[in-house]
C-alpha positions as CSV (number, residue, x, y, z in Angstrom):
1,X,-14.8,-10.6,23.0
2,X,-15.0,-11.0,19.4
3,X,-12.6,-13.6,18.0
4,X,-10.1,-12.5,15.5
5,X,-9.9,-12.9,12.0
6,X,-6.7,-15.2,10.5
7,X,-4.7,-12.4,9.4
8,X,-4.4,-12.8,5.5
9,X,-0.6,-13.6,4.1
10,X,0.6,-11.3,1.3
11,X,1.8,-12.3,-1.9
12,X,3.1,-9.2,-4.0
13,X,4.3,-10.1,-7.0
14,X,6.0,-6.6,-7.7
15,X,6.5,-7.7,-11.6
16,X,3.1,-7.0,-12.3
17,X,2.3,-4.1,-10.1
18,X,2.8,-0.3,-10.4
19,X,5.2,0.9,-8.2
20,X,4.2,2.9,-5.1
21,X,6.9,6.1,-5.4
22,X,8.7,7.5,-8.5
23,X,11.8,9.7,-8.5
24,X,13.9,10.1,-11.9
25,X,15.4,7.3,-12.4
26,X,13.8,4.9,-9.5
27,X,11.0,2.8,-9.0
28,X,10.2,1.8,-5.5
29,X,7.7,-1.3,-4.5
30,X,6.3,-1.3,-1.0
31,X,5.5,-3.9,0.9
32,X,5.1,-4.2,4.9
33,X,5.2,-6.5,8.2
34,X,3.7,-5.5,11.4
35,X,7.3,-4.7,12.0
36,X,9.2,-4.0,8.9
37,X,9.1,-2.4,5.6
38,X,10.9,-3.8,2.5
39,X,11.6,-1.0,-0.6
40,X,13.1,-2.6,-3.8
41,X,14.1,-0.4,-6.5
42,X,14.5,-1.0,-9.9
43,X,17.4,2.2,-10.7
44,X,19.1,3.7,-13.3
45,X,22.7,5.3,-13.2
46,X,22.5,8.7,-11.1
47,X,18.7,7.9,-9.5
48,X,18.8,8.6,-5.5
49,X,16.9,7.5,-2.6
50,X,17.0,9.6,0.1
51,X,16.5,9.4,3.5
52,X,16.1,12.8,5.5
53,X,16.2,11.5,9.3
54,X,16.0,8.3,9.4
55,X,15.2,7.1,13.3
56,X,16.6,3.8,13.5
57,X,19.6,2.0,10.9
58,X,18.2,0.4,8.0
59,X,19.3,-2.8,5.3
60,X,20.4,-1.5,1.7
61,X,20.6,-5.1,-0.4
62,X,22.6,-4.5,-3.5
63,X,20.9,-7.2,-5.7
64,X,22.3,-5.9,-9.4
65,X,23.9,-3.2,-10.3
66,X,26.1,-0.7,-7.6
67,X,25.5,1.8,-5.9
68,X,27.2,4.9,-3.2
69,X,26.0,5.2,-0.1
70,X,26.2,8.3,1.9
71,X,25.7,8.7,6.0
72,X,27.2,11.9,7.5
73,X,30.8,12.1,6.9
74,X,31.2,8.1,5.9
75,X,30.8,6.6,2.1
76,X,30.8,3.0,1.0
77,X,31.0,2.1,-2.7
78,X,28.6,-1.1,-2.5
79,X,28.5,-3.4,-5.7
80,X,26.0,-6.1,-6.8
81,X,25.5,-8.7,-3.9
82,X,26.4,-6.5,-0.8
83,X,25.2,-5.5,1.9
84,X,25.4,-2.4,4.4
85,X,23.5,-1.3,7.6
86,X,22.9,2.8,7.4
87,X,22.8,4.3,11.0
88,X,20.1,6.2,11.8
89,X,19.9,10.1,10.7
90,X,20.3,11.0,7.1
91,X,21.2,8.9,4.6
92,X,21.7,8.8,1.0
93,X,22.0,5.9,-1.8
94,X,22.9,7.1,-5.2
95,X,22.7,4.1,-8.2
96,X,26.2,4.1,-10.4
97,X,24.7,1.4,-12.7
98,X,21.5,0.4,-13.4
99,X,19.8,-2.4,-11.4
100,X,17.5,-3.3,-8.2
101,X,18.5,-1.7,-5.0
102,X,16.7,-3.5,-2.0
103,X,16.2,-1.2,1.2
104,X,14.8,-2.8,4.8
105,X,13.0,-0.4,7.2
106,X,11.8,-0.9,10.5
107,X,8.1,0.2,11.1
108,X,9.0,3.4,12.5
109,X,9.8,4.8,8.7
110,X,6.3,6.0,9.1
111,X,5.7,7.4,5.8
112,X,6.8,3.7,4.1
113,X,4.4,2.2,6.4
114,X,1.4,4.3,5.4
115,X,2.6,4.2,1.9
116,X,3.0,0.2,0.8
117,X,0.8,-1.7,-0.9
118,X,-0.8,-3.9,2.0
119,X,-1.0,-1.6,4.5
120,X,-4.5,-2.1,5.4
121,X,-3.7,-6.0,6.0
122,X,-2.4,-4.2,9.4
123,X,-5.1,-1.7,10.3
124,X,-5.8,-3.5,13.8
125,X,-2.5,-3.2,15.0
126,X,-1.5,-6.3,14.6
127,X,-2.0,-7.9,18.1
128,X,-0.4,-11.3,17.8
129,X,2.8,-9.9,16.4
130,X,5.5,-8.8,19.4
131,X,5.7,-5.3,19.1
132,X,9.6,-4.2,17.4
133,X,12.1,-3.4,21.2
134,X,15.1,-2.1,19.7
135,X,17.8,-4.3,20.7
136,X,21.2,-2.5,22.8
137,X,23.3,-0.4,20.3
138,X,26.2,-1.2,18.9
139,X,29.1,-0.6,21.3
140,X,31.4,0.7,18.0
141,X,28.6,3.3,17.8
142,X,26.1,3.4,14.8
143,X,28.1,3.5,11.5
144,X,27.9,2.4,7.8
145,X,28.5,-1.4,8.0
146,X,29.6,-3.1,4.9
147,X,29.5,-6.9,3.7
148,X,30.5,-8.4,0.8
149,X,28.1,-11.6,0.6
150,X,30.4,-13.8,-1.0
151,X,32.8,-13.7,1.7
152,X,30.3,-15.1,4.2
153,X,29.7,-18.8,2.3
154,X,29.8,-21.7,4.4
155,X,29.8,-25.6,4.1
156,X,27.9,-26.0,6.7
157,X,24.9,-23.6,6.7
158,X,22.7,-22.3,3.5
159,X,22.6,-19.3,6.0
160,X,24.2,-15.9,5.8
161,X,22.3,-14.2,8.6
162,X,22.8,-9.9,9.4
163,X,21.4,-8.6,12.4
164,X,20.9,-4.5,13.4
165,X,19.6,-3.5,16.4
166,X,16.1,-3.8,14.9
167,X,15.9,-6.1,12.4
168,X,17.4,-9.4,10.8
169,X,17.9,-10.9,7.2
170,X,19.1,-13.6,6.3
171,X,20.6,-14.2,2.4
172,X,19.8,-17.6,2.1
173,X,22.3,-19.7,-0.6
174,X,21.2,-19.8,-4.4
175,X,19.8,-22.6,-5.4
176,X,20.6,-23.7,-8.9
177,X,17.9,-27.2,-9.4
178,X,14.3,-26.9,-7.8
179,X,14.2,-27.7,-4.0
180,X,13.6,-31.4,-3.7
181,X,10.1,-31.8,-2.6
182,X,11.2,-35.2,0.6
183,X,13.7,-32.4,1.8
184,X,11.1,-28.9,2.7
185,X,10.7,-27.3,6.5
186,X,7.6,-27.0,7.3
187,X,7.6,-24.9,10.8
188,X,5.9,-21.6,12.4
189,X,6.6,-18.5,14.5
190,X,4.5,-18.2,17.6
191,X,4.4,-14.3,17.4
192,X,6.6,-12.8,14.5
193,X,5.9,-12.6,10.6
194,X,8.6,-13.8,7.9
195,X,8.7,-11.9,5.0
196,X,10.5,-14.4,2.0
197,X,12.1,-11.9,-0.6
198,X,12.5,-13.4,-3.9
199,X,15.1,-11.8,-6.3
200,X,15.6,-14.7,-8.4
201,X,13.3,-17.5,-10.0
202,X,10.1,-18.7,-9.2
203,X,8.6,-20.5,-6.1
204,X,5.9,-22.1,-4.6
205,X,5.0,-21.0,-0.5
206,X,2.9,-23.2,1.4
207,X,0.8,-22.0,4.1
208,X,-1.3,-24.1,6.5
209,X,-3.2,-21.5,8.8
210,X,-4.0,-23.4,12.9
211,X,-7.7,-24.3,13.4
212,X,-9.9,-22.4,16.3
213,X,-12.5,-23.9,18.2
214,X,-14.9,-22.2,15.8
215,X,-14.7,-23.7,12.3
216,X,-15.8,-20.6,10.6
217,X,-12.5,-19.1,11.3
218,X,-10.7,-21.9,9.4
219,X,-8.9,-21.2,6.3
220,X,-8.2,-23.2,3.2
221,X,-4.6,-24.4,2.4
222,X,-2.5,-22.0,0.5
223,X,-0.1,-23.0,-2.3
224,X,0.5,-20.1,-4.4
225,X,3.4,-19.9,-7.2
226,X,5.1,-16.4,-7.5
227,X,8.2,-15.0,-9.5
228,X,10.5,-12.4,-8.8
229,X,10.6,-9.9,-8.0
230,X,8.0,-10.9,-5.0
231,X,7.8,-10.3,-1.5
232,X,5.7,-12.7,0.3
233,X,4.6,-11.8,4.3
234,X,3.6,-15.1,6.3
235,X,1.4,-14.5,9.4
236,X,2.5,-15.6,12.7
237,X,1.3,-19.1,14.0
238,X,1.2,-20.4,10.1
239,X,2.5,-23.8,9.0
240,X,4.6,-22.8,6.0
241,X,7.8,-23.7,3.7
242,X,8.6,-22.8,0.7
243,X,10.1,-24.2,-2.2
244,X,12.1,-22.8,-5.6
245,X,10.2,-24.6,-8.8
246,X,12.3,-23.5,-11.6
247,X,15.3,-24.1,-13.2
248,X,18.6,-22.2,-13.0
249,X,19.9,-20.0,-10.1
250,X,16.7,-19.1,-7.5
251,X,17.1,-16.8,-4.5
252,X,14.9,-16.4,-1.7
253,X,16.0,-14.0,1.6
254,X,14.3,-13.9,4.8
255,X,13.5,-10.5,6.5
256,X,12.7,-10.4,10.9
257,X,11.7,-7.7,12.8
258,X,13.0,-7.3,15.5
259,X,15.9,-10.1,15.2
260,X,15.2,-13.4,16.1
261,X,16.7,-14.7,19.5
262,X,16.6,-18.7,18.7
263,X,19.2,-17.7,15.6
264,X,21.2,-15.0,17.8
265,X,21.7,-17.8,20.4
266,X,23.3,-20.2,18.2
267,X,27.5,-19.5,17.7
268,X,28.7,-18.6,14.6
269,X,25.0,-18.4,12.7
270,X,25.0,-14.7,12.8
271,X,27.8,-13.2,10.5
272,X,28.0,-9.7,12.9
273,X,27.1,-11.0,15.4
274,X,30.6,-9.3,17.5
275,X,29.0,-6.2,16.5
276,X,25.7,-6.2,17.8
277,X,25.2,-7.3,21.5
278,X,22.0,-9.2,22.4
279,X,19.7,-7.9,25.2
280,X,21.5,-8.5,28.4
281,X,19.7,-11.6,29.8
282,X,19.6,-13.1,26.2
283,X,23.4,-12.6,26.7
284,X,24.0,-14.0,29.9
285,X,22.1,-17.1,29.0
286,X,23.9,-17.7,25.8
């Protein structure tokens, strides 16, 4: 059996890329996980992404501007800084001011897949990733779900965690001075990705890849800097943490596919959680 390749991280630094779609008014970076796919948008007033039959519910992150979003009968006016989950089907997201509109996708948005920029990172399949079991539904049914960020700080987390039945993200705090460098996390994921969305400032992500028996496998330390907009996709099994290395507000979110069990199992950590049940012996062990 031929050993496999350390699967490369990716570092797209969306501020000095083309865009991979163009619609009047929208531009649309994107970038991919074995499991997810993360859209952001930079809009102008009246420019629309579409979604014709979406199979699973999706993440639409207003970051600046506003927009309306549009799922059968149901419409939510989201400002800057909100969240809402779309329910499977189709959707619609129309800008009312110009600014970024984030959108999160599972993997089976086929055409996204196909059409980001490191999709070829993934052309094995991916084999030490889980593969994306959709958790149980909602029992309120699939609906637009809306969430005003700022009514989700605590004092006792930097977390604001959103679960579907698909995916997770979690809108870490802003932080306003540079991470203090005694204080970081290094950790890993035994077999799911983290994607680290920057919208805001600049940061450094540190990556240690595990070493294999055969040494010619072994990677080199990575510490790259990268601005915002940037989506960064860490392989599972790497040693990583990052840290924000300018000054003034910096924000970094976290994107899962499917969502993660060890946060789902902790009370309280998952802001909908009541909406979302967790897989049945997940549940009964909680």
């Amino acid at each position: 059996m031929t050993a496999q390749l350390p699967r490369p991280a990716t570092y797209a630094a969306l501020y000095e890329t083309d865009p991979q779609q163009q619609a009047p008014g929208a531009r649309t970076w994107l970038t991919r996980g074995a499991n997810f796919v993360i859209a952001v948008s930079q809009v102008e007033p009246g420019a629309v992404l579409s979604r014709d039959g979406n199979p699973d519910e999706y993440f639409v992150f207003v970051h600046k501007g506003g927009a309306r979003i549009e799922a059968g009968a149901e419409r939510v006016d989201a400002r800057a800084e909100t969240v809402t989950i779309v329910p499977p089907g189709a959707s619609r997201v129309e800008a009312t001011a110009a600014g970024t509109i984030v959108r999160v996708f599972s993997n089976r948005a086929a055409d996204l897949v196909a059409a980001s920029s490191n999709n070829a990172v993934y052309a094995d399949g991916a084999p030490e990733v889980a593969p994306l079991v959709p958790w149980p539904d909602p029992p309120a049914g699939f609906k637009l779900r809306h969430y005003v960020l700022a009514d989700y700080v605590r004092p006792d987390t930097n977390m604001r965690i959103f679960r579907s039945t698909n995916l997770m993200v979690n809108f870490l705090a802003k932080r306003p001075v540079p991470r203090d460098v005694h204080k970081l996390s290094p950790h890993t994921h035994a077999d799911f990705e983290q994607a680290s969305l920057a919208v805001e400032g600049t940061y450094v992500h540190h990556l240690r890849w595990p070493w294999t028996p055969d040494m010619d496998m072994w990677k080199e330390d990575e510490h790259v800097e990268i601005g915002s907009p940037s989506v960064t996709v860490i392989p599972a099994k790497v040693l990583h943490t990052s840290r924000n290395v300018s000054q003034g507000d910096c924000w970094l979110i976290d994107i899962f596919g499917p969502p993660r069990m060890d946060f789902s199992n902790k009370p309280g950590l998952v802001c909908n959680a009541d909406e979302y049940p967790m897989p049945a012996p997940a549940a009964a062990a909680a």
